[in-house]
N, C-alpha and C positions, 0 to 999 in steps of 0.2 A: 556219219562223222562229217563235220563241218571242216573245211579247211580255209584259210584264208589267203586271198590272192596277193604276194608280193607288188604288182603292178596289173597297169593295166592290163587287159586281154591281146594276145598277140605278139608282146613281148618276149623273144625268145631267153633262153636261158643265157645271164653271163651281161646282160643287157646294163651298159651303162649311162643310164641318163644325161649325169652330168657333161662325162664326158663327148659322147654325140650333139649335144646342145654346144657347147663347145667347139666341133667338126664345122657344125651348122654356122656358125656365128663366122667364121674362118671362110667358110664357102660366101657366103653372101659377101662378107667384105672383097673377097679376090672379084668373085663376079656379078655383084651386084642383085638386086633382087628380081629382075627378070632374066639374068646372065644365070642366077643359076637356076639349070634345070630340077625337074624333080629327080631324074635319075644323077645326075650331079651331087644332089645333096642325099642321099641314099647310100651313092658309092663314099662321097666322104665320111659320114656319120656310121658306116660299115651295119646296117640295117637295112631293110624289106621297106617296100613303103608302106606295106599294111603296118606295121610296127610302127612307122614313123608318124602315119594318122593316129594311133592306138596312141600313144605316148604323148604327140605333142599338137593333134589338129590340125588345120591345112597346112598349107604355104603360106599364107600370110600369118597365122597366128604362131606357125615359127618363127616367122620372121620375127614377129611383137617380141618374143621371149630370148630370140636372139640379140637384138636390142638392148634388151633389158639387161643381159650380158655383157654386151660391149659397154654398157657404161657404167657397170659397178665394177668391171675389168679394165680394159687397154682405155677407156676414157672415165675415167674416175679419176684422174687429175686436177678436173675440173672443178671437183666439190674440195678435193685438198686447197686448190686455188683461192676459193673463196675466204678460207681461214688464214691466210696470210695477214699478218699486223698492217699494213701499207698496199693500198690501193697499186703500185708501182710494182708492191711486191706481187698482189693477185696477177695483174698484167702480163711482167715476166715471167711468173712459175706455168700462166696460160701456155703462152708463146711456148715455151721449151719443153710444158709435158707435150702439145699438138708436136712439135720436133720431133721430141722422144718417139712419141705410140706410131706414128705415121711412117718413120726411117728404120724400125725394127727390122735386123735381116731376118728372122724366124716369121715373121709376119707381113700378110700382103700390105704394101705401101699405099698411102693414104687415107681415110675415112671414113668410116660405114656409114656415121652418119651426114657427110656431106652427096656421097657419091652414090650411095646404094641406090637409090629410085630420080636423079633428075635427069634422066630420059626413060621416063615411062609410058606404055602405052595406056590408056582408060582403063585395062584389067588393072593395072598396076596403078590407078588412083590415089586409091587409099592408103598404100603404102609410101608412094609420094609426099600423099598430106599428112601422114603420122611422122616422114622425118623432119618438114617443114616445123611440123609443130614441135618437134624434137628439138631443132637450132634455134627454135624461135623463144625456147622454155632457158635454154643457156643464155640466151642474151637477157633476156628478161632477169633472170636469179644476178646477172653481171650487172647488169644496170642496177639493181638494189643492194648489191654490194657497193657502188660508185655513190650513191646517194648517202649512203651511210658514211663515206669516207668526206663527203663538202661539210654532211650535219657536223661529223668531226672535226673538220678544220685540216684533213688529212688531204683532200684535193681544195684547190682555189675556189673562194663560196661562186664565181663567175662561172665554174665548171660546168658543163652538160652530162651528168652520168647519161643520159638515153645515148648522145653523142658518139660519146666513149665508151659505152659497153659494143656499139654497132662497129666501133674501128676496131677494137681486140678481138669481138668475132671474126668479123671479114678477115684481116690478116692471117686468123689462125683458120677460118675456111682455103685459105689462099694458098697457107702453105701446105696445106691438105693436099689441095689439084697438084701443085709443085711436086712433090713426095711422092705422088701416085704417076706423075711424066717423070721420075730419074732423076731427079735435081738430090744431091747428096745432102744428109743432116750438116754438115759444116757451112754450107751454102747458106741454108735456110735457115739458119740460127746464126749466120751474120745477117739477113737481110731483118730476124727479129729484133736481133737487137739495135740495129740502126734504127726501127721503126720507131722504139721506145726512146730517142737520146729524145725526145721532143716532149714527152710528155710531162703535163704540167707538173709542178710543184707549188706547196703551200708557202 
C-alpha cells in the first residue's frame, strides 16, 4: 500500500509551515541576517534544524522566502502606493506605510529590507546583494510610476522621476534607521511630512 507524504521528510507532526516562515521572517528582521543564528531561528520557528533544512533549505534560501514574506506582508504598502491617482499621493502613502510597518509595537522596529545584511561579512554576500537588489527594484518600479505621472501632466514636464523616486526611497530608508534607534511614529511622520510640503506640483 502506497501512501502519500503530507510534506517533506523530517517534518514532525503538527508542523506548520506557514506559520514558522513567519517566526523566520520576524527573526531575521529583529536580528538581521547574520544576527540570526541557526539555533535562533529553530528556537523561534519552534522546530529541529533538520526539519528546518527538510522544509525550507539553508539559511540563505530561508532568508529568500523570508523576504518574499515581508513584502507581500508588513511591506506591501509599497505596491498599494504605486496605485495611488497622484504622484503626491504614491509619495505620502510611501512615507506613512514605511512609518506605519517600522513603529509597529508587535513587531521589531525598522526594515528587513534595509537592515538585514549592511554589515555583512563575504559568507553573507549574497544576501547583501539580494537586498541591494531588493531596494534597488522599489526605486526603480517608483521611478516609472513618477514618469508616468510628468507623461500625465500629474508632476511638472521639468520633473526628474529617477530624482524623485531616489528622495522618497532615501527618506523612507532613513526613517527605517530612525525607527530601528527609538525615534517614536509621531516624530517620523512629522519629519515625512515636512519632507513632502516641497514637492512639486503641476
Amino acid at each position: 500500500m502506497v501512501t502519500r507524504q503530507s510534506g517533506p521528510i523530517g517534518r514532525p507532526r503538527g508542523f506548520d509551515a506557514d506559520e514558522a516562515l513567519e517566526r523566520a521572517m520576524l527573526a531575521f528582521w529583529e536580528h538581521g541576517y547574520e544576527g540570526a543564528s541557526l539555533a535562533t531561528l529553530t528556537e523561534a520557528m519552534g522546530i529541529s534544524a533538520k526539519s528546518m533544512y527538510a522544509a525550507f533549505g539553508n539559511k540563505e534560501e530561508l532568508f529568500r522566502k523570508a523576504l518574499e514574506r515581508y513584502t507581500e506582508g508588513p511591506s506591501a504598502y509599497l505596491a498599494r502606493a504605486l496605485e495611488e491617482p497622484t504622484a503626491l499621493g504614491v509619495a505620502t502613502a510611501i512615507l506613512a506605510g514605511v512609518v506605519r510597518t517600522t513603529t509597529r509595537p508587535a513587531h521589531p522596529h525598522g526594515c528587513l529590507g534595509v537592515q538585514g545584511a549592511l554589515a555583512a561579512s563575504d559568507a553573507g554576500r549574497e544576501v547583501r546583494d539580494l537586498l541591494a537588489a531588493w531596494r534597488n527594484d522599489g526605486c526603480s518600479r517608483l521611478r516609472e510610476r513618477f514618469q508616468r505621472a510628468v507623461d500625465d501632466g500629474d508632476l511638472p514636464p521639468e520633473s526628474d522621476p529617477r530624482l524623485l523616486a531616489r528622495y522618497v526611497t532615501t527618506l523612507a530608508f532613513g526613517i527605517a534607521v530612525q525607527a530601528a534607534s527609538g525615534v517614536g511614529r509621531a516624530e517620523l511622520q512629522e519629519m515625512a511630512d515636512a519632507a513632502l510640503r516641497t514637492w512639486p506640483l503641476p
